[in-house]
Structure formats: structure tokens, C-alpha cells
N, C-alpha and C positions, 0 to 999 in steps of 0.2 A: 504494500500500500504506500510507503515511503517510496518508491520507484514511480507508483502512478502518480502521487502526488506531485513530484520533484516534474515528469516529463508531462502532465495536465496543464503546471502554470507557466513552463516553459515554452510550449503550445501556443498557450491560448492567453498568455497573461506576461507576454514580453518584456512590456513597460514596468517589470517588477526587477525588486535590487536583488540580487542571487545571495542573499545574506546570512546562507549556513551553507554547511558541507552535508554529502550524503548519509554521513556518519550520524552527523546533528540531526538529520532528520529522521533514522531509524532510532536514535533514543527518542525524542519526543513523541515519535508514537507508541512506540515501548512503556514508557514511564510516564507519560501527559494522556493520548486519546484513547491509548488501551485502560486505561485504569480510570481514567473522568468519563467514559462514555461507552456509549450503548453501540457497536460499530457493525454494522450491517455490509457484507460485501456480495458483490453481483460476481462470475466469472473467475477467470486466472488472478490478478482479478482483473476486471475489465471497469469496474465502478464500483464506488465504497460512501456508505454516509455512516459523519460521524453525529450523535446529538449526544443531548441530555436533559433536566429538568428545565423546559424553556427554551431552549435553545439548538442552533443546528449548526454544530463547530465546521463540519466539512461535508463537501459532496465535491465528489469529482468523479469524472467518468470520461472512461481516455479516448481520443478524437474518434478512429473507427465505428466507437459503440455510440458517440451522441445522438440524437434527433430519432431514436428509435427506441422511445421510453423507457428504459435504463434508471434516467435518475427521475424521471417519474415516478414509478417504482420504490425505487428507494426513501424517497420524499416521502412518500406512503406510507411507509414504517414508523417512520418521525410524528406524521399529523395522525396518526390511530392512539401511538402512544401518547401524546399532551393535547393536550386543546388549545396551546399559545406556543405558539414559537417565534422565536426572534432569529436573526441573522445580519451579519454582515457580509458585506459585496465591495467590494472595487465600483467607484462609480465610473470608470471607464469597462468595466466587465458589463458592457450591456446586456449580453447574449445572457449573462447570468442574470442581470434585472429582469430583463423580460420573460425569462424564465418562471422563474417567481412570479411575478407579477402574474403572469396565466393562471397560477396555481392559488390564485386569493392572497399572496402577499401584499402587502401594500408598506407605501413607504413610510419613515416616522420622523428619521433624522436623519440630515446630512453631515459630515463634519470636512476639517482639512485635511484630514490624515496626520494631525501632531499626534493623534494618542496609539496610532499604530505601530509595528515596528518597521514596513514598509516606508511609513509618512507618503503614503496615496491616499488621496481624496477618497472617503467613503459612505457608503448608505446605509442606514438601521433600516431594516425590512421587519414585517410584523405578519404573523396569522392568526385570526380566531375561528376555531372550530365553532359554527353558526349551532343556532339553537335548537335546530331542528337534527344536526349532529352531522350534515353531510361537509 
């Protein structure tokens, strides 16, 4: 999953600082999203989402598999388990906004990107599981 991660924002997310090794990025899932969250994988893997109480740390799903509901799918897992979820996005990751946005996200908060470690411009996205529970 640290391999799909590393070649998804490589991909698809250029504009980003390459500011760990792939060492770095097999402990943090190791010891960070295998242990904080609930981690659903599709494939070899081909796509993986991570969440937790509120919130939806990662979804990625590698170029081949996108646009063939994959991380539809996966998203699925997330909104059965909570009825609120939050996220962040890169506000230049449109393709990730719109994404979302399809799926009843809507937006809450913009910021500059000072509070990331990237410092990229980004968007609070929100879901609420509607009343009627669809």
C-alpha cells in the first residue's frame, strides 16, 4: 500500500514536495494507518481506503483501476461505517473534488496549506448520512 501510495500521488499529484523516503512511508503505515484505522484494500493491491471515527485518512487507487468504481467501492465501506465523514483534498486534486462531491461531499473549509506538511492549498470536505439513511 506504501508503493501504491508513493506511485498514486506521483501520478496524479505532481505538484507535491516528495518529502519522505520509501522507507518513511512503509513505517507510517506500519505504525500510523495500520494501527489508527480501519484499512480496506481492493486487489494486489490495486486500491486501499484508509478511515476512522469521522474521518477518511486515505483513498487511492492506482491509474489502471480509476473510473471503474474501485474507490466507489471502497468509499462504501467508510459511509456504512459512520454517518459523518470529513476529509481532506489538495485543492488543485480536482479529479479528487469532484469525486467526492458526486458522492454527497460537500465543501466546509478552504485553507493555504500552512497547516499541512505539503503547505498546498487545501479543502475540508464533509458527508452526512441523510435521514432516511441512504
Amino acid at each position: 500500500m506504501a508503493r501504491l501510495f508513493r506511485a498514486v500521488q506521483r501520478a496524479h499529484l505532481p505538484y507535491l514536495p516528495d518529502l519522505h523516503t520509501p522507507e518513511e512511508d512503509l513505517w507510517f503505515f506500519r505504525h500510523r494507518v495500520f494501527v489508527e484505522c480501519e484499512v480496506w484494500v481492493a486487489g494486489a493491491p490495486d486500491g486501499f481506503i484508509a478511515f476512522r471515527d469521522g474521518w477518511v485518512d486515505h483513498l487511492y487507487v492506482g491509474g489502471a483501476h480509476q473510473g471503474r468504481g474501485l474507490g466507489t467501492a471502497l468509499l462504501a465501506q467508510a459511509m456504512r461505517a459512520y454517518p459523518l465523514l470529513r476529509l481532506w483534498a489538495f485543492q488543485r486534486n480536482t479529479a479528487a473534488i469532484r469525486f467526492y462531491s458526486a458522492r454527497g461531499f460537500r465543501e466546509i473549509e478552504r485553507t493555504d496549506g500552512s497547516r499541512n506538511e505539503e503547505r498546498e492549498p487545501d479543502v475540508l470536505l464533509e458527508w452526512r448520512r441523510s435521514v432516511s439513511g441512504e
